[in-house]
VOPAGU-2260 file (C-alpha; in pm, 1 decimal, decimal comma):
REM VOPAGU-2260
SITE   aa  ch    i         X         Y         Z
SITE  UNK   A    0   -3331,4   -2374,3    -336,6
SITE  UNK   A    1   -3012,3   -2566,3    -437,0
SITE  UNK   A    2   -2807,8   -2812,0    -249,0
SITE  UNK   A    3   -2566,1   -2503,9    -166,6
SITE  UNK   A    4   -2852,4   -2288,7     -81,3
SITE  UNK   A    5   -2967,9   -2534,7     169,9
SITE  UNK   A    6   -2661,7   -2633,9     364,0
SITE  UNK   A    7   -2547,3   -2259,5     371,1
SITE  UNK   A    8   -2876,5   -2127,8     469,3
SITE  UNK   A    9   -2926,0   -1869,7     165,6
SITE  UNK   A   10   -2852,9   -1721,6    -121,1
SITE  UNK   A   11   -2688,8   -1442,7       9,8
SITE  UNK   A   12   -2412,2   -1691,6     169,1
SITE  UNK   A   13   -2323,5   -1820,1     -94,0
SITE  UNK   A   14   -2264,6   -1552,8    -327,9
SITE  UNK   A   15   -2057,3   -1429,8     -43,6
SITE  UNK   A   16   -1836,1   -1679,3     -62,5
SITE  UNK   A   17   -1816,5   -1715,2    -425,9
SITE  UNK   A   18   -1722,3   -1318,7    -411,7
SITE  UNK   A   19   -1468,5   -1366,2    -143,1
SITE  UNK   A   20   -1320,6   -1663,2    -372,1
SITE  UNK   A   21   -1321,2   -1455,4    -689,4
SITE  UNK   A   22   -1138,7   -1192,2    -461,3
SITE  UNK   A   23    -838,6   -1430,8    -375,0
SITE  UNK   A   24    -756,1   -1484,1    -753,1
SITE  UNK   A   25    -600,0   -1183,6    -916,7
SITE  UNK   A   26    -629,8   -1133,3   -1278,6
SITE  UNK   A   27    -383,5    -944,4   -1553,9
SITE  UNK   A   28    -700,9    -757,5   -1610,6
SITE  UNK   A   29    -698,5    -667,6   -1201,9
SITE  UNK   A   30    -322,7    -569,9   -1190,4
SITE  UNK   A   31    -382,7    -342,9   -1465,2
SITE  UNK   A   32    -693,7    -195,7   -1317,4
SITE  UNK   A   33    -496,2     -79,0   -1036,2
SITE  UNK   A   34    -193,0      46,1   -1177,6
SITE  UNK   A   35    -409,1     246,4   -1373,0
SITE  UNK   A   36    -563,7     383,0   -1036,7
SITE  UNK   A   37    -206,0     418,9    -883,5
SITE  UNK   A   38     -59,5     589,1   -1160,7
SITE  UNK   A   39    -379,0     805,5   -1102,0
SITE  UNK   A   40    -340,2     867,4    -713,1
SITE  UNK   A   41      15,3     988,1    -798,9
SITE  UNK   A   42     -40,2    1261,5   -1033,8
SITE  UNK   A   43     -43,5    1534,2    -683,8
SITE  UNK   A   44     332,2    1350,4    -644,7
SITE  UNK   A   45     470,7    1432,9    -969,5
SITE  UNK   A   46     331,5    1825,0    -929,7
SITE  UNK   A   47     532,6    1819,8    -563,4
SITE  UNK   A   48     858,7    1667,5    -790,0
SITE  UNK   A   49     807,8    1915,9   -1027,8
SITE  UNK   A   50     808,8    2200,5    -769,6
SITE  UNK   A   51    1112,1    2070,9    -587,5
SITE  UNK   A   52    1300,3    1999,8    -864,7
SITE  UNK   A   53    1253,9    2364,7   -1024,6
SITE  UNK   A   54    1259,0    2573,0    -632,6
SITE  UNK   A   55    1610,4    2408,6    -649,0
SITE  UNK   A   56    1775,7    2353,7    -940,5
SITE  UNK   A   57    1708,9    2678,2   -1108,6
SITE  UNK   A   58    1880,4    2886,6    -809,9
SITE  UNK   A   59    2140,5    2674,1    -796,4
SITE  UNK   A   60    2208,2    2673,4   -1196,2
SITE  UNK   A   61    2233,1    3016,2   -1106,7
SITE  UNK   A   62    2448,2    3049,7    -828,1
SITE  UNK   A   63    2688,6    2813,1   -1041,8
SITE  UNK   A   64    2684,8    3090,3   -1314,0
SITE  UNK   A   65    2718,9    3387,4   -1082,3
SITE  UNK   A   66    3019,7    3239,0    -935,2
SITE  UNK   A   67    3191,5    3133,5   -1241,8
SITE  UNK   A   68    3098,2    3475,3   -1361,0
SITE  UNK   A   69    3292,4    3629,8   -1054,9
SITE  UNK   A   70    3581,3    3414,9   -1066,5
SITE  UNK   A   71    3739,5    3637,6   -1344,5
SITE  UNK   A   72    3703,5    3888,8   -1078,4
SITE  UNK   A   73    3736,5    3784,1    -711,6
SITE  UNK   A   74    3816,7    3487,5    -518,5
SITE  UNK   A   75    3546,4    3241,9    -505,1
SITE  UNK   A   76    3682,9    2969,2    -305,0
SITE  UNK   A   77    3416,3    3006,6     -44,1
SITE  UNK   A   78    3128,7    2954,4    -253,9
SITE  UNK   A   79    3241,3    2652,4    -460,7
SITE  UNK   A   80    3325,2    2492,4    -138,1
SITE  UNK   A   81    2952,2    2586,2     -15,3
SITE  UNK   A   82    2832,3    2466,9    -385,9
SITE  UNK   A   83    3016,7    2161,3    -438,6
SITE  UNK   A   84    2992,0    2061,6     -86,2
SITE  UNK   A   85    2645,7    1993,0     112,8
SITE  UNK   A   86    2392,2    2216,7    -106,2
SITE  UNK   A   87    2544,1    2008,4    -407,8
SITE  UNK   A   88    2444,7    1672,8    -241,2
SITE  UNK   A   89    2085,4    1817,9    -176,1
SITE  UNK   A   90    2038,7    1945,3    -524,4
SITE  UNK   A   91    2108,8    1601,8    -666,4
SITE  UNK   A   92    1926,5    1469,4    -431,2
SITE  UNK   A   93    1644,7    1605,0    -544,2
SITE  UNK   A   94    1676,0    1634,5    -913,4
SITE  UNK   A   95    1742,2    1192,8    -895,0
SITE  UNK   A   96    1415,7    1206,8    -673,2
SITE  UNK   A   97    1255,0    1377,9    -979,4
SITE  UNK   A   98    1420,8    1222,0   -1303,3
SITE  UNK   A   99    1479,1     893,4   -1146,8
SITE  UNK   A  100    1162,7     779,8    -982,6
SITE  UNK   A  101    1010,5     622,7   -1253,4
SITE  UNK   A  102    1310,5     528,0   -1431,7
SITE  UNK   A  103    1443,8     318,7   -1146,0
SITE  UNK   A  104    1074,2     168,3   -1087,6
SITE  UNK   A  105    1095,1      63,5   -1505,8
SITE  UNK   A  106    1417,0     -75,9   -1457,6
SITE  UNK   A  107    1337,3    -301,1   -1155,7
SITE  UNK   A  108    1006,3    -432,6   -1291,0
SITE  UNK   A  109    1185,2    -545,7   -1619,7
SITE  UNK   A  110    1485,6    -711,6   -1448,0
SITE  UNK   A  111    1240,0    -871,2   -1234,4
């Protein structure tokens, strides 16, 4: 048994402490690693951005082109107000939520 061995009591000790030491440093290699598993533990995310981003864009897209459509033919003040107003903010809401996640995450890691 070594010098280590002896005033720790055993082996097992000491590579305990040698893993808990190699645990405190954190490689390139490491940081990788687990942006690699991150990137993987998001995938169910991007499916859920996906969703939103299409349950409300596309109806809205639509409503925009219905009432531009009826404009030539009644008043549609109503409805652009309704538009424009509170369903707009939630629409964009959502549609930065989708497009700029990732964009705004790449933007901060290389100003940083």
């Amino acid at each position: 048994m070594s010098i280590l061995g002896k005033l720790f009591g055993n082996s097992k000790a000491i590579s305990a402490i040698t893993n808990g030491v190699d645990k405190l440093v954190y490689t390139e290699q490491e940081r990788v690693e687990n942006f690699q598993k991150a990137l993987k533990l998001y995938e169910p995310f991007k499916i859920a951005q996906r969703l939103l981003a299409l349950t409300f864009s596309i109806p809205y897209a639509l409503a925009w082109i219905i009432t531009f459509i009826m404009s030539f033919n009644i008043d549609v003040t109503e409805q652009l107000k309704l538009l424009s107003g509170t369903m707009g903010n939630i629409v964009l809401a959502i549609v930065a939520f989708y497009f700029l996640g990732g964009t705004l995450a790449t933007t901060l890691k290389k100003k940083g």
